[in-house]
C-alpha positions as CSV (number, residue, x, y, z in Angstrom):
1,X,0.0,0.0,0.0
2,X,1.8,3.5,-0.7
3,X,2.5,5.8,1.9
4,X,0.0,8.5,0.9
5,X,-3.1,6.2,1.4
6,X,-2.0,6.0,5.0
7,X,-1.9,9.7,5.3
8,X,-4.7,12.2,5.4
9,X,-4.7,15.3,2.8
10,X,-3.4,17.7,5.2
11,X,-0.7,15.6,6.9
12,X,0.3,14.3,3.4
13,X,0.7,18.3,2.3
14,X,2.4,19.0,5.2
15,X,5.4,16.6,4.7
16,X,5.5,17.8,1.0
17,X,5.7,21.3,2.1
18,X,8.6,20.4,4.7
19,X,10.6,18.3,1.9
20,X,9.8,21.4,-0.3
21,X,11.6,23.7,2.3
22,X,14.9,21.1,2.6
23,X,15.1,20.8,-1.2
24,X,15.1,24.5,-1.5
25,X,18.2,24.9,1.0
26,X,20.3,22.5,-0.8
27,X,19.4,24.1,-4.2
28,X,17.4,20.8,-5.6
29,X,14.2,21.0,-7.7
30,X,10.9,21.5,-6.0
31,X,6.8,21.7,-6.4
32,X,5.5,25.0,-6.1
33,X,3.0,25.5,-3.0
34,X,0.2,26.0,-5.2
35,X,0.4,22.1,-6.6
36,X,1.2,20.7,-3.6
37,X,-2.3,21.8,-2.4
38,X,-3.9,21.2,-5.8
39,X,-2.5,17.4,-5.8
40,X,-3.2,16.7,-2.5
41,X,-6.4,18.8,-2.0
42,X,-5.8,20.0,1.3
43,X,-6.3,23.8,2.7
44,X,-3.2,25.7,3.1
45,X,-4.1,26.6,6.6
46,X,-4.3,23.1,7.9
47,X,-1.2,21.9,5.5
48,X,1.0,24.9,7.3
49,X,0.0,24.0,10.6
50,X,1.1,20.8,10.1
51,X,4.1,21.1,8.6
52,X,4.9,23.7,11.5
53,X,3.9,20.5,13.9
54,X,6.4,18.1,11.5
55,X,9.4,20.3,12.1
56,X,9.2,20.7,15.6
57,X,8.6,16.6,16.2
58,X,11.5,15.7,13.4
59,X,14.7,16.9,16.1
60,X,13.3,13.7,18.6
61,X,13.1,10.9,15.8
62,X,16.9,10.3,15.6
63,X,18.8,11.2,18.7
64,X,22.1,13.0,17.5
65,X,25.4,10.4,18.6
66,X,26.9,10.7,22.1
67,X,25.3,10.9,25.5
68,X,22.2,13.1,26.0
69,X,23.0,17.0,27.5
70,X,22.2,16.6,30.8
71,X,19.6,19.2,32.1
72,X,20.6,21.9,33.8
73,X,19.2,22.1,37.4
74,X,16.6,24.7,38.7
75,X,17.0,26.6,42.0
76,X,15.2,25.1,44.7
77,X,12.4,27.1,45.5
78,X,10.7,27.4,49.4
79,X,8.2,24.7,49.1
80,X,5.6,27.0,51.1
81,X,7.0,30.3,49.4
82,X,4.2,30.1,47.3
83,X,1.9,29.3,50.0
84,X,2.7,31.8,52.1
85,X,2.0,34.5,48.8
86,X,-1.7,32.4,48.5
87,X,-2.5,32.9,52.1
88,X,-1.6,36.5,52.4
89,X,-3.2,37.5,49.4
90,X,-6.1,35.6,50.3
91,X,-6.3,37.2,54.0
92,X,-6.1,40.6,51.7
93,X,-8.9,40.1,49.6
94,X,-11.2,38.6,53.0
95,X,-9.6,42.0,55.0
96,X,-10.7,44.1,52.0
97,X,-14.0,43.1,50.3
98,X,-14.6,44.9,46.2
99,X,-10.6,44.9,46.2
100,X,-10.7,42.2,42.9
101,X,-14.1,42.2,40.8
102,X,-14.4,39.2,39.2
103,X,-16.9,40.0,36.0
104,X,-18.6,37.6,33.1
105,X,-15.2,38.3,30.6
106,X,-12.4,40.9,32.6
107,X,-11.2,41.4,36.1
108,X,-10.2,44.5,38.0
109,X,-7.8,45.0,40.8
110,X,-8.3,48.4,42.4
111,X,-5.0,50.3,43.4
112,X,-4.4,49.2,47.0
113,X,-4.5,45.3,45.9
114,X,-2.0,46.5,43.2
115,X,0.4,48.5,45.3
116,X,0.0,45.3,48.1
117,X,0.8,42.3,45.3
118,X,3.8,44.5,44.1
119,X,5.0,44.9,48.6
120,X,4.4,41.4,48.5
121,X,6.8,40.3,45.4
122,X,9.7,42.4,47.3
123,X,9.3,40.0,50.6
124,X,9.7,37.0,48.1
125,X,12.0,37.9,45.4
126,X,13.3,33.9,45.2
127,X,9.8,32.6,43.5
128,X,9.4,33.5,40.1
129,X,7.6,35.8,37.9
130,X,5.3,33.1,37.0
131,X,4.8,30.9,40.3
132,X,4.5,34.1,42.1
133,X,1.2,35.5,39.7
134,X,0.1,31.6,40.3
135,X,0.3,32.1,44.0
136,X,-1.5,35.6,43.8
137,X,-4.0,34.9,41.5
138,X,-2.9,37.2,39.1
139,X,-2.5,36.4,35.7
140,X,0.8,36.4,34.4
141,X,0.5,39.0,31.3
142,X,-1.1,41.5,33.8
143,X,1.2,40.9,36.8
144,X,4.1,41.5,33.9
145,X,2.7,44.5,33.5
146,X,2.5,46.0,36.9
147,X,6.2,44.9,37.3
148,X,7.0,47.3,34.3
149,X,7.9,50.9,34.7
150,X,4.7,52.9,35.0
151,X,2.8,53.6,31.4
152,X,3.8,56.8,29.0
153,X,1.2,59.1,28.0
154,X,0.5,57.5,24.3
155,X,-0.6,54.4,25.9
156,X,-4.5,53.5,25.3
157,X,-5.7,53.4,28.3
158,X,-8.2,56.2,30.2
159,X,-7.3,58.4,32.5
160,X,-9.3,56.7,35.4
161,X,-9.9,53.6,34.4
162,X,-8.3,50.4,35.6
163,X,-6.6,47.7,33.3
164,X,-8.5,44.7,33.3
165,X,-7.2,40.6,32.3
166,X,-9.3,39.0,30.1
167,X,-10.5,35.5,30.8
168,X,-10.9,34.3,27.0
169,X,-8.9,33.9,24.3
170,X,-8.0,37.0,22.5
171,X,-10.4,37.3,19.1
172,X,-9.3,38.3,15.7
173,X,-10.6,41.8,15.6
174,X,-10.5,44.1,18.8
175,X,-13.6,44.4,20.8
176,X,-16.1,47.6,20.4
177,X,-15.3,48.4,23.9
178,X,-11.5,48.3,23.1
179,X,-11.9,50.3,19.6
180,X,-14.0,52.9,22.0
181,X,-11.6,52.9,24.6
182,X,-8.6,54.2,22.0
183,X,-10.4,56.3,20.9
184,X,-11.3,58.5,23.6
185,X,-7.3,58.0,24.4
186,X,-6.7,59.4,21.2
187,X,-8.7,62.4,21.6
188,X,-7.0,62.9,25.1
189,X,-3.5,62.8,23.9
190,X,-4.3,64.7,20.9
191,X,-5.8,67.6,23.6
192,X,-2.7,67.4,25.4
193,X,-0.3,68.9,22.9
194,X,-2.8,70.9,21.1
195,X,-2.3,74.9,21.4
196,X,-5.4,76.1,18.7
197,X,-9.4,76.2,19.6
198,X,-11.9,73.9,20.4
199,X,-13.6,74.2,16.8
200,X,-10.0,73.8,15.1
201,X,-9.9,70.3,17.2
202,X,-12.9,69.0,16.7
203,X,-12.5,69.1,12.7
204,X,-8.7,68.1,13.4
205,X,-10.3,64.5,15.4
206,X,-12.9,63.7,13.1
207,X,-10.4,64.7,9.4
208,X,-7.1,64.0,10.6
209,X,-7.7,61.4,13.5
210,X,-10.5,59.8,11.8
211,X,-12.5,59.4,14.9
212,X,-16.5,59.9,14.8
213,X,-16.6,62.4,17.9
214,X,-19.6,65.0,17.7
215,X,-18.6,67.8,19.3
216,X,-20.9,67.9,22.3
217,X,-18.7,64.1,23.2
218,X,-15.4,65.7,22.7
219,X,-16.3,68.6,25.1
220,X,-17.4,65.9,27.3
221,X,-14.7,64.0,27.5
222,X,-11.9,67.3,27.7
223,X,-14.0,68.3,30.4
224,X,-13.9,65.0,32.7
225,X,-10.7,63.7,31.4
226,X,-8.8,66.7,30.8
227,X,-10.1,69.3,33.5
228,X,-11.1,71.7,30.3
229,X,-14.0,73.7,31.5
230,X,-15.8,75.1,28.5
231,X,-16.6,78.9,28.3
232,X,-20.6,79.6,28.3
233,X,-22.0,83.2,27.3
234,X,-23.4,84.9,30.0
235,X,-26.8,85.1,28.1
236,X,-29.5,87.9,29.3
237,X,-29.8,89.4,32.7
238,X,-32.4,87.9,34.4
239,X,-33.3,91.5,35.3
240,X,-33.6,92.7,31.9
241,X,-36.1,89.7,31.7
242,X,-38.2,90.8,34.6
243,X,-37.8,94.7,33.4
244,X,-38.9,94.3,29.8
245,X,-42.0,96.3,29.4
246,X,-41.8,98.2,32.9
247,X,-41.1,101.5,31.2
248,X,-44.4,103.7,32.0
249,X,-45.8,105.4,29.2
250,X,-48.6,107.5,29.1
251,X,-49.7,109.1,26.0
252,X,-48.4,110.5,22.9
253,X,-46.0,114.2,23.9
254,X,-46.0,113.1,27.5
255,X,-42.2,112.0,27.6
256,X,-39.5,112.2,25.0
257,X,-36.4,110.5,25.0
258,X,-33.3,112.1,23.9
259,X,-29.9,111.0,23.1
260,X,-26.8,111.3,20.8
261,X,-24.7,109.2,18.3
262,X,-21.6,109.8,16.6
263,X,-22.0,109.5,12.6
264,X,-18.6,109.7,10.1
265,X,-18.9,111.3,7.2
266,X,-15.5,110.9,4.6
267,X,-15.2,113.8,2.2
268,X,-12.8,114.1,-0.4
269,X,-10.8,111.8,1.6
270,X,-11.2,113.3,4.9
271,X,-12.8,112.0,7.5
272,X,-15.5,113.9,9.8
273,X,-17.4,113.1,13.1
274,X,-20.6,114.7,13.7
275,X,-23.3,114.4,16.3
276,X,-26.4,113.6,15.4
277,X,-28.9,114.1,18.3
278,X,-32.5,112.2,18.2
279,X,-35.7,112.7,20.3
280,X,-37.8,109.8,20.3
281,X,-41.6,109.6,22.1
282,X,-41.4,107.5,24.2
283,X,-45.5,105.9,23.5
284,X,-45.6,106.2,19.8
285,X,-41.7,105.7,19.3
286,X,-42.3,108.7,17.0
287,X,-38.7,110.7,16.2
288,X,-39.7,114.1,16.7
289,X,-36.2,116.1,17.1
290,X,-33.0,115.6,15.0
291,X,-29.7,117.3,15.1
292,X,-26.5,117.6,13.4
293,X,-23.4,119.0,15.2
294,X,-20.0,119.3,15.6
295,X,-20.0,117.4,19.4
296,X,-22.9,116.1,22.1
297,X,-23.3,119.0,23.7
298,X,-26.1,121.7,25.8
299,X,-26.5,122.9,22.0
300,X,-27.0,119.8,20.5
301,X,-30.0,118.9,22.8
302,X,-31.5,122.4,22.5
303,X,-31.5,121.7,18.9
304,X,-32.6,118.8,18.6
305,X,-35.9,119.7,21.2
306,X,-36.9,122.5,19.6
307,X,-37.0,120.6,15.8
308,X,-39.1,118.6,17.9
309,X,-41.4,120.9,19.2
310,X,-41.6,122.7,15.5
311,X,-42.6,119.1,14.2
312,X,-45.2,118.4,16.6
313,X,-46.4,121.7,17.6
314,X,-46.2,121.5,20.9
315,X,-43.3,120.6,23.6
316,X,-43.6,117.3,26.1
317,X,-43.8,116.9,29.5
318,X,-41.2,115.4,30.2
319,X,-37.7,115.0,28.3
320,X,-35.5,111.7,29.9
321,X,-31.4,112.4,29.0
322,X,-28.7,110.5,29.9
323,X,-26.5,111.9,33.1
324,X,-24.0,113.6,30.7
325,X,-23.1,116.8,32.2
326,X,-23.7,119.2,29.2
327,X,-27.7,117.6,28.9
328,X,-27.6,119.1,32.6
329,X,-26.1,122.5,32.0
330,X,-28.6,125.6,32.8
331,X,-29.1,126.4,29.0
332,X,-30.4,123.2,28.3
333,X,-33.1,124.0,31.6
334,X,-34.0,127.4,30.0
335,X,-34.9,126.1,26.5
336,X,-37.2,123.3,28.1
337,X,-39.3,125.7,30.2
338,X,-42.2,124.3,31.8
339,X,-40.7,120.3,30.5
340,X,-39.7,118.4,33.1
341,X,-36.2,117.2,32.5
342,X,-35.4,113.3,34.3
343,X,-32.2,111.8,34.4
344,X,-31.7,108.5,32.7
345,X,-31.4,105.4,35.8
346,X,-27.3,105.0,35.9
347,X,-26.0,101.5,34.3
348,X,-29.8,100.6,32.9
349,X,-29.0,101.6,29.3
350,X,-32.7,99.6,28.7
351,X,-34.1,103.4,30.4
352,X,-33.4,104.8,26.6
353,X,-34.3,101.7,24.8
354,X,-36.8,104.0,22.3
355,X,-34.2,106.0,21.5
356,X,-31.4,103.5,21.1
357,X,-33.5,101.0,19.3
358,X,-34.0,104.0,17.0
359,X,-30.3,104.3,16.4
360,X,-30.0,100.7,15.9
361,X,-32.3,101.0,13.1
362,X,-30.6,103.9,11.5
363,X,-27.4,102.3,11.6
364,X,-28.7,99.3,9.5
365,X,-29.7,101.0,6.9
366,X,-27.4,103.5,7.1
367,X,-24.8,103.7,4.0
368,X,-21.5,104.9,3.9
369,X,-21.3,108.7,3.6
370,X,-18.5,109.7,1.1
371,X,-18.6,113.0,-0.7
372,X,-15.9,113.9,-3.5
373,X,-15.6,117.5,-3.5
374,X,-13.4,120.4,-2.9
375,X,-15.5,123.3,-2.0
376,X,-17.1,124.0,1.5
377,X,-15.8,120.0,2.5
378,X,-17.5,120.4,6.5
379,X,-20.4,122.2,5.6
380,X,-21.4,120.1,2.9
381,X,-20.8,116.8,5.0
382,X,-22.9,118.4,8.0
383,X,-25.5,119.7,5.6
384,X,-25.4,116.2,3.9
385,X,-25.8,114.2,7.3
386,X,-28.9,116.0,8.1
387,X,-31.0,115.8,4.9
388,X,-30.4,111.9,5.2
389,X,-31.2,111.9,8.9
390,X,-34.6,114.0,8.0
391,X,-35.3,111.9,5.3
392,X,-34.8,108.6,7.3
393,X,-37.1,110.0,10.2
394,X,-39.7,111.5,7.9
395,X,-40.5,107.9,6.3
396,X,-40.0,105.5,9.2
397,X,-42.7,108.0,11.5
398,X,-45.2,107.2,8.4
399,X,-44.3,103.4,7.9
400,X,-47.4,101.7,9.2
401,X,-46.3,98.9,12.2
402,X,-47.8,95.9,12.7
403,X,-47.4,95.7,16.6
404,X,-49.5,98.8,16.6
405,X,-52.6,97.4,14.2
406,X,-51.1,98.7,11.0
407,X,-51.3,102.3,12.7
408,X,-48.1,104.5,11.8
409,X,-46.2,106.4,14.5
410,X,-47.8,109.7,12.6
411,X,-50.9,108.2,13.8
412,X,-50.1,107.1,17.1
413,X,-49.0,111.0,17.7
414,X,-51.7,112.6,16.7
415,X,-53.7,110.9,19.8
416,X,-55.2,114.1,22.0
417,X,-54.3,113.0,25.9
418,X,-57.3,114.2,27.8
419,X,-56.4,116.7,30.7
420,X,-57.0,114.1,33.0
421,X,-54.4,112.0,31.7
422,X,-52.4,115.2,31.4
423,X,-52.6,115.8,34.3
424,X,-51.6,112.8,35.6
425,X,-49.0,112.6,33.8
426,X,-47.5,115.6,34.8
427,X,-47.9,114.6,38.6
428,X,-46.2,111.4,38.3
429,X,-43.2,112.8,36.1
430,X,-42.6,115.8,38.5
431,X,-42.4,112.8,41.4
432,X,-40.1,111.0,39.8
433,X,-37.9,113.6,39.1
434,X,-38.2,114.8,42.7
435,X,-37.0,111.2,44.0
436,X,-34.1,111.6,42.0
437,X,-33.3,114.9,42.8
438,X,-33.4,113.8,46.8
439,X,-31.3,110.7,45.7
440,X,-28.5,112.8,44.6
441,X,-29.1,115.3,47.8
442,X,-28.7,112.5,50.0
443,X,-26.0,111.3,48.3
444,X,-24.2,114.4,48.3
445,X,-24.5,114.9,52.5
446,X,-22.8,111.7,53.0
447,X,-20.1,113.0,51.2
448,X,-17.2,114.1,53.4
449,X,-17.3,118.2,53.3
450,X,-13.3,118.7,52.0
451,X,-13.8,116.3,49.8
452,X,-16.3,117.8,47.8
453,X,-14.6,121.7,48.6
454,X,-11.5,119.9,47.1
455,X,-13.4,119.1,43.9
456,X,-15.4,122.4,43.6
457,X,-12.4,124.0,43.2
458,X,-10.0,121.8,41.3
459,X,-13.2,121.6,38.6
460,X,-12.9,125.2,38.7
461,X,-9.4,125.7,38.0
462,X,-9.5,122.7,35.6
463,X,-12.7,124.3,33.6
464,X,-14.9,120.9,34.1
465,X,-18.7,121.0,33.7
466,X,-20.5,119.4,36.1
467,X,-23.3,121.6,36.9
468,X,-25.5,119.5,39.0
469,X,-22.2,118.5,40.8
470,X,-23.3,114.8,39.8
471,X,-20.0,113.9,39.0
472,X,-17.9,115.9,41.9
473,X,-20.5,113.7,44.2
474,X,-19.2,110.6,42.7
475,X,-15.7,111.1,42.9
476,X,-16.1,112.5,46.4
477,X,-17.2,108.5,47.3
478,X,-13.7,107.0,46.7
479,X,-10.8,107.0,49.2
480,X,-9.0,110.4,49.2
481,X,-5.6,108.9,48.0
482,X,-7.5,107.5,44.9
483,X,-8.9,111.5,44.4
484,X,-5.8,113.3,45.3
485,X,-3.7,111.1,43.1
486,X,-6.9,111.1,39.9
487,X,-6.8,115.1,39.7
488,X,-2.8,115.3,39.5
489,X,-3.2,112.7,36.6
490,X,-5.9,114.2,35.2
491,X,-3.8,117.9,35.4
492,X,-1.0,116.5,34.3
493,X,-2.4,114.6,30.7
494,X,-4.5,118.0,30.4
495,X,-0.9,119.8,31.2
496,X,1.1,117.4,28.5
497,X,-1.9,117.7,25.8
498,X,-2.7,113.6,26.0
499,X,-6.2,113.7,26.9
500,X,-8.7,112.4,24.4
501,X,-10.8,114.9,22.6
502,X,-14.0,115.6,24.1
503,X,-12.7,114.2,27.2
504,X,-14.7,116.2,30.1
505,X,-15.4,115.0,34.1
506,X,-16.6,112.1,33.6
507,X,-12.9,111.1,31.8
508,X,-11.4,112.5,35.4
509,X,-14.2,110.0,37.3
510,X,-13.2,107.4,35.1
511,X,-9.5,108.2,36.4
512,X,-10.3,108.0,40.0
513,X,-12.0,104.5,39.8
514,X,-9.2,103.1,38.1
515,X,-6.8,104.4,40.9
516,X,-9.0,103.3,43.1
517,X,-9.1,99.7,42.3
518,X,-5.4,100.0,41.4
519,X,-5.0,100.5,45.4
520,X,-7.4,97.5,46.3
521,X,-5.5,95.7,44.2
522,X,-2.2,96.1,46.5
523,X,-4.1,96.1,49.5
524,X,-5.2,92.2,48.0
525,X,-2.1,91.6,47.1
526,X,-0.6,91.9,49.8
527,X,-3.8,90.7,52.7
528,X,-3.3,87.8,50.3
529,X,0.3,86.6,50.4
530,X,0.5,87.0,54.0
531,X,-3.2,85.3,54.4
532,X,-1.7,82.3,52.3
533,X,1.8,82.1,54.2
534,X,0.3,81.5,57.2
535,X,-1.9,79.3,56.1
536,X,1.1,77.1,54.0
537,X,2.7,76.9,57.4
538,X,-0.4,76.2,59.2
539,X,-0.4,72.9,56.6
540,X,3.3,72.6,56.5
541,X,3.2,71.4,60.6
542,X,0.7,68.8,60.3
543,X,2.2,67.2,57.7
544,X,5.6,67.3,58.7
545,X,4.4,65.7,61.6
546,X,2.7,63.2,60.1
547,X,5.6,62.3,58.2
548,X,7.6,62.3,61.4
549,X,5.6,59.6,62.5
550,X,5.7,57.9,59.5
551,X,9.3,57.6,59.2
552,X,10.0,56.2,62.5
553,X,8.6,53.0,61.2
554,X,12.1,50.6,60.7
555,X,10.8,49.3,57.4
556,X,11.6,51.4,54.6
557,X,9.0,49.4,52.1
558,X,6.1,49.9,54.3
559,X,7.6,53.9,55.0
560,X,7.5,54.3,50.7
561,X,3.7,52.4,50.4
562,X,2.6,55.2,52.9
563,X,4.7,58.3,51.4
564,X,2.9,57.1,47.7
565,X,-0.2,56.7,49.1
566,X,-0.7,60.1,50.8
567,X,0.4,61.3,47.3
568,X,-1.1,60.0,44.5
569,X,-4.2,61.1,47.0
570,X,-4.2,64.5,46.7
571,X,-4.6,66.7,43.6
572,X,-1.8,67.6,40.8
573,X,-0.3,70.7,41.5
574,X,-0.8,71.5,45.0
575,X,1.5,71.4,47.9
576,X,0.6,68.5,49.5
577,X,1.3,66.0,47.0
578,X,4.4,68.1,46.4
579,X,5.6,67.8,50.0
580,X,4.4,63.8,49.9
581,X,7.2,63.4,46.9
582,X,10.0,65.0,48.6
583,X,9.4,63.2,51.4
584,X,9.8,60.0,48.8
585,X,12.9,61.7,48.2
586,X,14.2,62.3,51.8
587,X,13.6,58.2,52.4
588,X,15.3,57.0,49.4
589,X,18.6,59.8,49.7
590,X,19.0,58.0,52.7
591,X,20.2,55.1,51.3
592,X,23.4,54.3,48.6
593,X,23.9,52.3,45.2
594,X,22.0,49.3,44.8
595,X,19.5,49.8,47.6
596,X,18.8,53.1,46.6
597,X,18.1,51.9,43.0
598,X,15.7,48.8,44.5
599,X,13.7,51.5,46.4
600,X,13.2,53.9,43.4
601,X,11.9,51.4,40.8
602,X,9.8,49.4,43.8
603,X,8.5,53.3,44.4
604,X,7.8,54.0,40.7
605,X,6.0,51.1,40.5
606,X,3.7,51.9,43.2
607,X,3.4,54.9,41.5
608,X,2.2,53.2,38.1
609,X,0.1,50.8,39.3
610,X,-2.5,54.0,40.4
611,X,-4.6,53.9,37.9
612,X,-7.0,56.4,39.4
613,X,-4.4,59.3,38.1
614,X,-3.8,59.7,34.4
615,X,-0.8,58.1,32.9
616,X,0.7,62.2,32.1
617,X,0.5,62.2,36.6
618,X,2.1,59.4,36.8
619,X,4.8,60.3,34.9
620,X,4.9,64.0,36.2
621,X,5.6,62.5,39.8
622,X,8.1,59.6,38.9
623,X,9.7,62.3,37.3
624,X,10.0,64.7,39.9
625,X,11.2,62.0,42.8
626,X,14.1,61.1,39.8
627,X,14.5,64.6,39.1
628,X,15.3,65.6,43.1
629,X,17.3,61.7,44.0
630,X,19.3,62.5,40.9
631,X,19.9,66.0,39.6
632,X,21.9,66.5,36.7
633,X,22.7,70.4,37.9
């Protein structure tokens, strides 16, 4: 019977494939693979297995001449070595229930059973790697591992997650889990030496990185694994919320609202700033007054009411300004006459919503204003401004508005108040003019007396307009170190021509503030270094006494499990794990050469095997204990 009946396809394969691979060394003739298999119709997986089986088995068919090599004998190992390693790990685990979870597929070890396994392997050094793991319990891939020097950075592995040992046989493609898991690593370590934005990231992971990461789940995860806190908007006031609609109106001509804006006008190149002052009513929204001049000043406003009152017919109530100093000044008080004049509420710019939701319009539909001429350039460019202002305000108070039933504001003006409502009216504005009249009052008695003497003359000699004395009052509230030193800056930019055009008091309020808050700032400064020494020392002494006690323990492995513990427990950066490493340091400078180098590594290992901190902390504070044992400076 021939051999290759005896012999199944694959077996017959494989001893053609080895006698293929001993005629090719000696240079002789041989079948290519692809007839081998053809011939003998086996699979090429099987027939290579085989063949692999064949060339290991062929060395033990024919011993070689000459007495066998005689084996060379293992150190004797304690017979209850490994015992003892069982029984203390076991008295662990009973000592420390949750310490090793057990799942369907994985296991995990949490940091103490770690750092315990790796004290134990130093008391029994003589078993090895592998009948030590067997003893713990451990398998031997993952107690390999915790032997190693702790992880690098690139490593896939999370920042606070644990490694866990699988209990099956690895598959041929990696788990979803797994896949997952580098993923989000790869997004971390990415994060870590990236210096552009958060949008410039999030298309670098998904196009460069190729990982499928929205961006809500890579701010997530720089959030929890890196400590990036994301920026939010501050979004409305809630008091602008609870405010809206709270402005009391009355009737058309009751109250106007008046206010200026700066407009540029470029002609022939040059480029002009004019004011252009609005009056808005404030039931209708009608504009009533414009003017065009040079600056926001008492002339401006005067202006600007009386085109009002030549439009309408007839003058307000009531006219609200803003607390500038030259709406305040007595010219503006003798052109109003029987009109009740009402400071704007400070920091509420909502108080002259009509009139600033009127220059919000105006400046969207507002084109450029470029003239190209030579003759009369200012006067043509204020002339210019005004005819488009007129224009604007002409055919947005006849635009009908659908919030007010299709009426326009031409409409809404022409409304006759009764004199009951005048009336009113007129009693309610005069009151709240009153109560901020006696606000300010009160507000300038609890003012110290030099203070404000101080002011009225320095305002004097400086040529500042504050009639009302609003803004002497609020200077005079500031520490007088902050005021003393705010008028000699003020002089002394007025003195070297650096102040801003247009600059008046409030520029020299401005000024005081910022000295002001200049001086808290010291005064933090320094209530703050001293606050924070005495508190450093206040946390230096209990933990140098706690490390006192701690080191008067006589063994040096259980001294290092309790330095590394204390720690990797408290947070990167901060002083106490800082003091925690140097007192790693202290124990290990204590002893020389090979002892010294056993200590660091069974340190760094303790180290690494706290998987609670992110392989970058791990590294950071095996650095620093190598950095301080061993300087290179």
């Amino acid at each position: 019977m021939p051999v290759s009946a005896l012999l199944c396809p694959a077996s017959l394969a494989a001893v053609l494939l080895v006698g293929r691979g001993i005629a090719e060394e000696h240079g002789l003739e041989r079948p290519e693979v692809n007839a081998i298999l053809a011939a003998t119709g086996a699979s090429k997986s099987q027939a290579y297995e085989l063949a692999g089986r064949l060339r290991a088995a062929l060395p033990a068919l024919a011993r070689a001449p000459g007495r066998p090599a005689k084996e060379k004998e293992q150190p004797a190992e304690p017979a209850d070595s490994a015992g003892e390693v069982t029984c203390a790990v076991l008295a662990y685990v009973m000592a420390h229930p949750g310490c090793v979870d057990r799942g369907s597929e994985r296991k995990r070890y949490s940091t103490s059973f770690r750092r315990f396994v790796l004290r134990l392997r130093v008391d029994h050094a003589s078993l090895s790697v592998e009948r030590f793991a067997d003893a713990a319990g451990v398998p031997v891939g993952t107690f390999k591992d915790w032997l190693r020097e702790p992880a690098c950075a690139g490593e896939a592995m999370t920042a606070d997650a644990e490694p866990v040992e699988a209990t099956q046989a690895p598959s041929s493609e990696p788990a979803a889990a797994d896949v997952q898991t580098f993923q989000f690593q790869t997004v971390i370590h990415a994060w870590s030496r990236w210096s552009g934005s958060f949008l410039d990231f999030c298309r670098h992971v998904q196009r460069d990185l190729h990982v499928p990461f929205g961006r809500d789940l890579v701010r997530h995860i720089l959030a929890v694994h890196c400590g990036r806190a994301p920026s939010r908007r501050a979004g409305r006031s809630p008091d602008e919320l609870a405010l809206r609609g709270a402005f009391r109106t009355w009737f058309p001509g009751a109250q106007w609202v008046g206010d200026g804006m700066e407009v540029p006008v470029v002609v022939d190149g040059q480029r002009f700033v004019f004011n252009l002052e609005l009056d808005v009513d404030a039931c209708s929204d009608s504009f009533v007054g414009v003017s065009v001049r040079d600056n926001e000043d008492s002339a401006a406003v005067v202006e600007a009411f009386s085109s009002g009152v030549e439009t309408t017919g007839a003058a307000p109530l009531a006219l609200l300004l803003d607390n500038k100093p030259s709406n305040h000044a007595p010219e503006v008080d003798a052109a109003l006459g029987d009109t009740i004049r009402i400071r704007a509420t400070i920091e509420r710019p909502q108080n002259k919503a009509h009139v600033e939701g009127a220059f919000g319009l105006f400046s969207q539909v507002l084109p450029p204003l470029v003239l190209d001429t030579r003759q009369r350039s200012r006067d043509l460019a204020r002339g210019f401004l005004g005819l488009v202002a007129e224009v604007w305000a002409r055919a947005t108070n006849h635009r009908p508005r659908k919030d007010r039933g299709g009426r326009s504001r031409v409409d809404l003006y022409s409304a006759t108040p009764t004199v009951e409502q005048s009336e009113q009216a007129r009693h309610a504005l005069r009151d709240l003019a009153e109560r901020q009249e006696q606000a300010r009052r009160t507000r300038e008695a609890r003012c110290r007396p030099e203070m404000l003497a101080l002011l009225d003359q320095e305002f004097a000699r400086l040529g500042l307009l504050d009639p009302e004395r609003h803004v002497r009052v609020a200077i005079a509230g500031y520490p007088a170190n902050a005021i003393v030193d705010g008028l000699h800056v003020f002089d002394a930019k007025l003195r070297a021509k650096t102040l801003p055009e247009g600059a008046d008091a409030r520029y020299l309020l401005g000024i005081v503030k910022n000295v002001a808050a200049q001086n808290e700032i010291e005064i933090l400064a320094e209530l703050l270094y001293r606050g924070r020494t005495e508190m450093r020392e206040r946390i230096f002494a209990s933990l140098r006494a706690e490390r006192d006690a701690l080191r008067a323990q006589p063994d040096v492995l259980h001294v290092l499990d309790n330095f590394v513990e204390r720690a990797t427990q408290r947070p990167a950066g901060g002083l106490e794990r800082t003091f925690w490493l140097d007192a790693i340091v202290e124990a290990l400078r204590e002893r020389d050469g090979p002892e010294q180098e056993r200590l660091f590594k069974h340190a760094a290992r303790l180290v690494g095997a706290t998987f609670s901190l992110s392989p970058r902390e791990r590294q950071d504070a095996v650095r620093y204990v190598a950095d301080r044992l061993i300087p290179l400076e």
